[in-house]
C-alpha positions as CSV (number, residue, x, y, z in Angstrom):
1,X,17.1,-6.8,1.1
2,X,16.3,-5.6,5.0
3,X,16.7,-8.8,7.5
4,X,13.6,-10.0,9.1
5,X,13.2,-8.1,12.8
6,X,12.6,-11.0,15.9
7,X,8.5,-11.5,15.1
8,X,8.0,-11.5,18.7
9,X,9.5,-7.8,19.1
10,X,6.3,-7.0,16.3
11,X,3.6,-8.6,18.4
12,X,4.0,-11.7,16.2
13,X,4.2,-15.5,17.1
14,X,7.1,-17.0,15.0
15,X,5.5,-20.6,15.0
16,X,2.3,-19.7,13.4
17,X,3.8,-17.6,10.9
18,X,6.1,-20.8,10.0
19,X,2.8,-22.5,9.4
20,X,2.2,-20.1,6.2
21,X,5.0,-21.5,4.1
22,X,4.2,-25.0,5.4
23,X,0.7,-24.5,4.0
24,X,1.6,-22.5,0.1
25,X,3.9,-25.8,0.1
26,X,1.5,-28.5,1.1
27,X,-1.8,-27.1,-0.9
28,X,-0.8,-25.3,-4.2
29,X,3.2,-25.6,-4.5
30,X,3.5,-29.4,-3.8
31,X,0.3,-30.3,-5.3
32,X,0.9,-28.6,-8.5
33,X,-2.0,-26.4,-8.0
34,X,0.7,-23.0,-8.2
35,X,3.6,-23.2,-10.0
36,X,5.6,-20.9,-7.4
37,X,5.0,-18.7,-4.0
38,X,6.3,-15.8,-2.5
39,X,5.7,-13.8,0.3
40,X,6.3,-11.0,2.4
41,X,5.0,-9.7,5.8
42,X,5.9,-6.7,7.7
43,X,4.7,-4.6,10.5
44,X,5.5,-0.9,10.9
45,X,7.3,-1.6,7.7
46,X,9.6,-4.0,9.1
47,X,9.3,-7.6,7.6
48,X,9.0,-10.3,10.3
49,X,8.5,-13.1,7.6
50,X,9.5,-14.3,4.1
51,X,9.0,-17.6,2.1
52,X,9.6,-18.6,-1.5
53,X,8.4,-22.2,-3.0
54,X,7.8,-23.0,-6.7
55,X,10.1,-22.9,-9.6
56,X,11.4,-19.8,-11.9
57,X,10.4,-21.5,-15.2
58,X,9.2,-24.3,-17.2
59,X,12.8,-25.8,-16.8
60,X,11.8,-26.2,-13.3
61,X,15.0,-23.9,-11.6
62,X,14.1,-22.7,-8.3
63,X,12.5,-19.4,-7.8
64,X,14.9,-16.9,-7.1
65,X,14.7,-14.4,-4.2
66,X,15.0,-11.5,-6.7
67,X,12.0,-12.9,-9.4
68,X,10.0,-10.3,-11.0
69,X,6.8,-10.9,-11.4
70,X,3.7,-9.1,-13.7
71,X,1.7,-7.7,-11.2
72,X,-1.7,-7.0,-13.3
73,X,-4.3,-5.0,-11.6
74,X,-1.7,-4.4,-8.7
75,X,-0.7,-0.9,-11.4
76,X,-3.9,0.4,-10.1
77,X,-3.1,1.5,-6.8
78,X,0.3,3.5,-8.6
79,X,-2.0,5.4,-11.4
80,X,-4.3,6.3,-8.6
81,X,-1.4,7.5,-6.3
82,X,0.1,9.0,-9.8
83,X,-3.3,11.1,-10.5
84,X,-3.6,12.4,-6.8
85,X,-0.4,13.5,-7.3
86,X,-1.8,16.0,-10.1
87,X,-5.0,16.8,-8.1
88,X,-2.6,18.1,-5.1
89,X,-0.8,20.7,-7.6
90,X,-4.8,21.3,-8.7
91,X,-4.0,20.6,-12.3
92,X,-7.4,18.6,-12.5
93,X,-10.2,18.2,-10.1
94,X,-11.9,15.0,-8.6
95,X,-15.3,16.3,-9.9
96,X,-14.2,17.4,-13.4
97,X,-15.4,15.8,-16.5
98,X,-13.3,13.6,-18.2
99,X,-13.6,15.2,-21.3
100,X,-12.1,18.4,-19.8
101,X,-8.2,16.5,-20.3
102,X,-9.6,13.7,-22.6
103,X,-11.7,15.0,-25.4
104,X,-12.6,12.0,-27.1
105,X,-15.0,11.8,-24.0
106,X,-17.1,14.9,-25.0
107,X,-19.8,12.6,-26.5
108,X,-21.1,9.2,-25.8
109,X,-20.3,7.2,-29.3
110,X,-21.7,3.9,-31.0
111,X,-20.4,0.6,-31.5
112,X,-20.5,-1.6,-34.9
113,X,-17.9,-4.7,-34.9
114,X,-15.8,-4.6,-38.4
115,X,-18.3,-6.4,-40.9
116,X,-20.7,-7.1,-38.4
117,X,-22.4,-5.3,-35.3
118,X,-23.0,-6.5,-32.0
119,X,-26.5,-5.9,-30.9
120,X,-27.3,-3.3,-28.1
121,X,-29.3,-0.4,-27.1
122,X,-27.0,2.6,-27.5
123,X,-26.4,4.0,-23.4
124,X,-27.2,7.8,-22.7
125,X,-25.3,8.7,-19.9
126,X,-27.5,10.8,-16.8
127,X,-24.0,13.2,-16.9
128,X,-20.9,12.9,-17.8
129,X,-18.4,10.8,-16.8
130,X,-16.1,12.8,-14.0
131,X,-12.6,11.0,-12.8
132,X,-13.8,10.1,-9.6
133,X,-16.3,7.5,-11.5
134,X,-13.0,6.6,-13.0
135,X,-11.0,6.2,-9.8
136,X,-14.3,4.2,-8.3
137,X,-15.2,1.8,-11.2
138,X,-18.5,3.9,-11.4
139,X,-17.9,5.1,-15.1
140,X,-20.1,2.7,-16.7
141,X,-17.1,1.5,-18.2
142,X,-16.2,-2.6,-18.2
143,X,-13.7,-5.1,-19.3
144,X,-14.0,-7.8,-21.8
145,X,-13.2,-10.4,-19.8
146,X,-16.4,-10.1,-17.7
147,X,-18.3,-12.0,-20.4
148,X,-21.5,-10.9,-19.5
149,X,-22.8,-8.4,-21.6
150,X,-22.6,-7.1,-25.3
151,X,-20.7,-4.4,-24.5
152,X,-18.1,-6.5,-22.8
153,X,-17.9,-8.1,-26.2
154,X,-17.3,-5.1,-28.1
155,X,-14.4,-4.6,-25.9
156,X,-13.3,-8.2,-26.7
157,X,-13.7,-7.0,-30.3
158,X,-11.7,-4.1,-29.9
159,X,-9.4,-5.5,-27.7
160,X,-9.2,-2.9,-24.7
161,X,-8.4,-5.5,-22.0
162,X,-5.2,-5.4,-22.4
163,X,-3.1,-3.9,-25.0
164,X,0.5,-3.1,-25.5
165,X,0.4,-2.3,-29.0
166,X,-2.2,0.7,-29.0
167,X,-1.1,4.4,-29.0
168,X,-2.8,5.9,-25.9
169,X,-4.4,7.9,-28.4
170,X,-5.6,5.3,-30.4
171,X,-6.7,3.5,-27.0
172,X,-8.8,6.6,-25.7
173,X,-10.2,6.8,-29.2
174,X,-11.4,3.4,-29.2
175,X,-12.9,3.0,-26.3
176,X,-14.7,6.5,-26.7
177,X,-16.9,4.8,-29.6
178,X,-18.5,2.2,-27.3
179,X,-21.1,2.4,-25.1
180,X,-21.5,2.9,-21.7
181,X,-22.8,-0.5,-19.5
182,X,-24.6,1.6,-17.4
183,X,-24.6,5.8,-16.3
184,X,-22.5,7.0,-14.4
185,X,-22.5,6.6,-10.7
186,X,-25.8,4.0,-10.9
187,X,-23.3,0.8,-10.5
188,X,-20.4,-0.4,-9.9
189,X,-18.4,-2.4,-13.0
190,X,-14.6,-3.1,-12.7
191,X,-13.4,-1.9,-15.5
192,X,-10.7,-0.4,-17.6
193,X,-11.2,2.9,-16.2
194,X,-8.1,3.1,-14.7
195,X,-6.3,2.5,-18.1
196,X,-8.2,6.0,-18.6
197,X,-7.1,7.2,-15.7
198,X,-3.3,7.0,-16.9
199,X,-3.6,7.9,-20.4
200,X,-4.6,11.3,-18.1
201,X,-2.0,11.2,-16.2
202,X,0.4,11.3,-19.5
203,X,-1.4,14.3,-20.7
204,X,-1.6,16.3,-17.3
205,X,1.9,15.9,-17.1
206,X,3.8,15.4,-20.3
207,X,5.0,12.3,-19.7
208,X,4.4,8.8,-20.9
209,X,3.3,6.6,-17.8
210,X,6.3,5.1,-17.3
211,X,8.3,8.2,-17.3
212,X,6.0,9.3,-14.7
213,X,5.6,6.8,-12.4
214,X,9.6,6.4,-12.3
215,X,10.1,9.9,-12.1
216,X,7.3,10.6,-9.1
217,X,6.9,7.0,-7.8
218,X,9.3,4.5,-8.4
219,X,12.9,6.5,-8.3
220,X,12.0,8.6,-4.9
221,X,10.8,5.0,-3.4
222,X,13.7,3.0,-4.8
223,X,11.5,1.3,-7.1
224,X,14.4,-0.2,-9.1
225,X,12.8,-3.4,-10.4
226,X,9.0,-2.1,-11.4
227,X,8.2,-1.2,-14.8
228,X,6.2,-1.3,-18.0
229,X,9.2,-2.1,-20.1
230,X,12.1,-4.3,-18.7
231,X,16.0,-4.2,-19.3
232,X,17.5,-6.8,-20.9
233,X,19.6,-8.0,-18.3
234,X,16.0,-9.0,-16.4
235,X,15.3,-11.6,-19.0
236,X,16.2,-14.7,-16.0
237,X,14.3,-12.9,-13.2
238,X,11.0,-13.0,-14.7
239,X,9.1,-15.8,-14.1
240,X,7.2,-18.0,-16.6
241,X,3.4,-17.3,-16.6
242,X,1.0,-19.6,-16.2
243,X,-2.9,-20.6,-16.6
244,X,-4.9,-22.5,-14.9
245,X,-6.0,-25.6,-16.3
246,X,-8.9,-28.0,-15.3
247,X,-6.8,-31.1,-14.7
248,X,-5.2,-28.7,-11.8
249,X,-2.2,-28.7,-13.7
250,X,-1.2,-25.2,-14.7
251,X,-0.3,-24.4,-18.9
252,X,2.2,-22.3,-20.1
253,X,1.0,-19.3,-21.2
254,X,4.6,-16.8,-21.2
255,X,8.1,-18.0,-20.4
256,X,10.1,-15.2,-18.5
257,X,12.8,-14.8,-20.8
258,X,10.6,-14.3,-24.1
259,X,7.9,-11.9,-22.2
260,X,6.3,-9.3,-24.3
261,X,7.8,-6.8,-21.6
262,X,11.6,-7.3,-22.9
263,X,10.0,-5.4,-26.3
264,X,8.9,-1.8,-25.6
265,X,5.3,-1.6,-25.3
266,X,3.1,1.6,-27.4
267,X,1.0,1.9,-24.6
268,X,1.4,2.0,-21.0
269,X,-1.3,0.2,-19.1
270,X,-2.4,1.8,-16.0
271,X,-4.5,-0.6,-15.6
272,X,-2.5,-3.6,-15.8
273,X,1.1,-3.5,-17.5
274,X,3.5,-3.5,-14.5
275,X,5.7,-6.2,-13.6
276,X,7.7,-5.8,-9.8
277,X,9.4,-7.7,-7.4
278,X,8.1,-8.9,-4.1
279,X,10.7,-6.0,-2.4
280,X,9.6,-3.2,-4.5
281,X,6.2,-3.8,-4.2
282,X,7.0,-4.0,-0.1
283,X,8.1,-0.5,-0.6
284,X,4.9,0.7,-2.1
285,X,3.3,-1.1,0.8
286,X,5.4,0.8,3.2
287,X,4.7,4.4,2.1
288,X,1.1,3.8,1.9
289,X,1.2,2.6,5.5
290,X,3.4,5.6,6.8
291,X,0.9,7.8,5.4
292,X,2.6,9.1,2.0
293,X,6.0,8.7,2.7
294,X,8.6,6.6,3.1
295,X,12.7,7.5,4.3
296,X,12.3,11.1,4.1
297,X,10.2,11.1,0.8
298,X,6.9,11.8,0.3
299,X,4.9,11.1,-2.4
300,X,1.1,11.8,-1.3
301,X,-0.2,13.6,1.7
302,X,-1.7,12.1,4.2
303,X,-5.1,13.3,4.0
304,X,-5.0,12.7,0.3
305,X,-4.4,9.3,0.9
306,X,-7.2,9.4,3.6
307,X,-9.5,10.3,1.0
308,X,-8.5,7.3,-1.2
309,X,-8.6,4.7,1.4
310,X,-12.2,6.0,2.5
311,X,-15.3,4.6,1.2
312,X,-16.8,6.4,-1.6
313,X,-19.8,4.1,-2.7
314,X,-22.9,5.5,-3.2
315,X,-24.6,5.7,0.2
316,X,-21.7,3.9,2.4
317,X,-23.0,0.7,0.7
318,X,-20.3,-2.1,0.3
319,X,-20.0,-3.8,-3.2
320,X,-22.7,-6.6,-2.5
321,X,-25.2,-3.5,-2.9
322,X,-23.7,-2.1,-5.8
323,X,-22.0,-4.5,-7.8
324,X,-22.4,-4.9,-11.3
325,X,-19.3,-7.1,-12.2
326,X,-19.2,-10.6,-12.8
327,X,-15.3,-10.8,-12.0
328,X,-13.1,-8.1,-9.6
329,X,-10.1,-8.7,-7.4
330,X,-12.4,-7.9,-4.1
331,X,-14.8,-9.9,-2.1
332,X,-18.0,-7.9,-2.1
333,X,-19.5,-8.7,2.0
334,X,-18.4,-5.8,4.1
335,X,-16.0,-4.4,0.8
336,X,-16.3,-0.5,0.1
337,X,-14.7,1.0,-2.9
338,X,-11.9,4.0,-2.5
339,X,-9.9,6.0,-5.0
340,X,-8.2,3.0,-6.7
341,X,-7.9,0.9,-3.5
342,X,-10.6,-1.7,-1.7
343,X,-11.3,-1.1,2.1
344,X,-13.1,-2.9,4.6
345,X,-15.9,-0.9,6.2
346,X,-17.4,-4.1,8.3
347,X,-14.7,-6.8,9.2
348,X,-17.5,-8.5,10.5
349,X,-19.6,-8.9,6.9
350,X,-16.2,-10.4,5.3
351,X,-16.1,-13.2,7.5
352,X,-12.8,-13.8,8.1
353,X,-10.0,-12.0,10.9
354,X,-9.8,-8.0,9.1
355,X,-9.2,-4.5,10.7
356,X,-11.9,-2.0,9.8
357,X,-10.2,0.8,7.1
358,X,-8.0,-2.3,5.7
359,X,-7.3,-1.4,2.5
360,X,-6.1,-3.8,-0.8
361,X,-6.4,-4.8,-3.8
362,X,-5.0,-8.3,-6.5
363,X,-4.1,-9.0,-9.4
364,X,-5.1,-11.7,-12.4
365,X,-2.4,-13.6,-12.0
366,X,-3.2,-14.1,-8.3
367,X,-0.8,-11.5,-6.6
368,X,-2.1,-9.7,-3.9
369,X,-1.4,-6.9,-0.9
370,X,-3.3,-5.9,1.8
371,X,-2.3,-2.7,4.1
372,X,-3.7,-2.8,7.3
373,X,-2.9,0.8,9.2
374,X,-5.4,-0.1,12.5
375,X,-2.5,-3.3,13.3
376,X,0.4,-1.8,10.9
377,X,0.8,-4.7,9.4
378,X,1.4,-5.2,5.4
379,X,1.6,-8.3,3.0
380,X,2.8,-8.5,-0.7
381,X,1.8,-11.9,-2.3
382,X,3.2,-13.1,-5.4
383,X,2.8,-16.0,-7.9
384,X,2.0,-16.4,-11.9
385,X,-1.1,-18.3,-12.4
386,X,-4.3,-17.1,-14.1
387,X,-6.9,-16.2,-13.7
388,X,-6.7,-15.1,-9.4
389,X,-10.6,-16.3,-8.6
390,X,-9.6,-20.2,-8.7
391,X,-8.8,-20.7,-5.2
392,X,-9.2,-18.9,-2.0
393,X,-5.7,-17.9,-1.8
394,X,-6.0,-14.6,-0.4
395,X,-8.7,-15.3,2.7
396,X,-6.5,-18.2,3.5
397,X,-3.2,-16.1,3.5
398,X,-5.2,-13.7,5.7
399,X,-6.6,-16.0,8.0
400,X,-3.0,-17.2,8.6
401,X,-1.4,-13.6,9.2
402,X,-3.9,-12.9,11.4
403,X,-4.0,-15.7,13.7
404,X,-0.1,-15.3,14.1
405,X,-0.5,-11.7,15.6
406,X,-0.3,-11.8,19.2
407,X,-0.4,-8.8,20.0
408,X,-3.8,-6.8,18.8
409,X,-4.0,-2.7,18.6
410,X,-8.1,-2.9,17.8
């Protein structure tokens, strides 16, 4: 684990960044609202503060300094990285069709629940769907737990949220019977696309996701701790999950050393099956802000992840104009949408202290990681409480870093 560098040799004010942990203790730790904090802040990939709070487990042990946590949605950002990877050897194209690698696409299909169908008007698509919709939630795909629509309830039905069970095959089948919530390109619907987007990734390459991502990602970064499927030996690092409850005090929903992700899972959720430790996920954090690479490595070029970190909403609109989801890990004001990441195109819109080209993205259980490359500066957030829109845990954390910076490069 690196020491902390002197904050003040970073541009940083030690005493305000003290005020973070006194703050996660105060509002959610001590009052019962989180079960457990921990953080991370770096610039130029050095960390100039750390804090931990909270307990490990229902038992109420402290949390340990090497917990693993599930990260959710945070798997996102490594499929994406993981597909660009393919589109540099030019084994698939941004602008191909889906179906080109994923057949089951080749024609929109039709829903009917076992026993009894769920009412809708089958979806034509205007074209078909290419893997940059995928990479931009602009598939017309969606998620169950949006509970908005029909269609989100025939994913309920089939259960495409989250599965561990599935084949990919069987996955990609599935979902290929459903209809579209909308054409391609007209909105934008978070959305299990990026599940897609690594069942792809395991036939461009061979590989099942985890093989990949350890293989490309996780072993040239030193990646130890992140995975789909954990060892054994891991059982008392992973923290107990919780969800939130409306007496504000949090229920059980996994214990750490029982998790689903000690048994070896069918399918590999690009989408949301990782687990990772506060350091790993650090690393992850670093590369992306050195442009690709990190101690001699590199694992995407820099103008590839240009691209991704760029704005590719229709018209240079931010999510408030384009929208179509009832639940996502970004704040829509002044949000674009990249290639698997969220970026700020007007700090001033979001209303709160953000560099413009700020990139990010969260995770269910309320983890979170920002990478800001105008002040270098990089945060990994981690905690196990569902679902991550309960309390404004990430503006606040923001807010915080950014009024301990004292020395600005904007």
């Amino acid at each position: 684990m690196p020491d902390l560098t002197d904050p003040a040799d970073l541009g940083f004010d030690g005493d305000r960044l003290e005020r973070i942990g006194a703050f996660l203790e105060k509002a959610y730790v001590g009052s019962g609202r989180l079960p457990n904090t921990q953080i991370l802040v770096a610039r130029d990939g050095k960390p100039v503060y750390r804090h931990r709070a909270g307990v490990q487990n229902e038992a109420g042990d402290p949390l340990r300094e090497d917990a693993l946590f599930r990260i959710a949605s945070m798997t996102k950002p490594v499929t994406s990285i993981a597909f660009m990877q393919l589109v540099e050897q030019c084994k698939v194209a941004l602008d191909d069709p889906i179906s080109r690698v994923l057949p089951e696409f080749a024609s929109p299909g039709v829903y009917s629940g076992g026993g009894g169908s769920i009412p809708f008007a089958p979806t034509t698509p205007a074209r078909p769907i290419r893997f940059v919709d995928l990479l931009t939630h602009t598939a017309g795909l969606t998620y169950g737990l949006q509970n908005r629509t029909n269609v989100d309830a025939a994913y309920r039905e089939a259960n495409l949220d989250l599965p561990r069970n599935l084949s990919s095959d069987d996955y990609v089948a599935r979902l290929a019977k459903l209809p579209l919530q909308h054409a391609p390109g007209e909105r934008w619907t978070y959305s299990v696309a990026t599940d897609v987007l690594g069942v792809a990734v395991e036939r461009l390459s061979g590989q099942k996701l985890g093989d990949y991502f350890r293989d490309h990602i996780f072993g040239p970064l030193g990646m130890d701790d992140t995975g789909f499927d954990l060892p054994d030996g891991s059982r008392a690092r992973l923290s107990d999950n919780w969800a939130w409850s409306p007496n504000g005090k949090p229920s059980l929903i996994e214990r750490g050393t029982h998790s689903a992700h000690f048994t070896p899972a069918g399918f590999h959720s690009g989408g949301g099956g990782l687990a990772s430790s506060i350091e790993d996920y650090h690393r992850f954090c670093t590369m992306l802000l050195q442009r690709g690479a990190l101690d001699g490595r590199r694992i995407i070029a820099p103008k590839t992840l240009a691209l991704m970190t760029a704005n590719h909403l229709p018209g240079g609109a931010d999510l408030t104009a384009v929208s179509d989801a009832l639940f996502s890990e970004a704040s829509n004001a002044g949000t674009g949408f990249g290639l698997g990441f969220a970026c700020v195109i007007d700090p001033v819109a979001t209303l709160m202290p953000a560099s413009r080209g700020e990139y990010y993205w969260g995770g269910a259980f309320s983890t979170a990681f920002f990478v800001d490359p105008v002040e270098r500066v990089t945060m990994v957030f981690m905690t196990q409480l569902y679902p991550s829109n309960i309390y404004p845990l990430r503006r606040q954390l923001k807010t915080m870093i950014y009024a301990a910076l004292s020395e600005s490069h904007a």
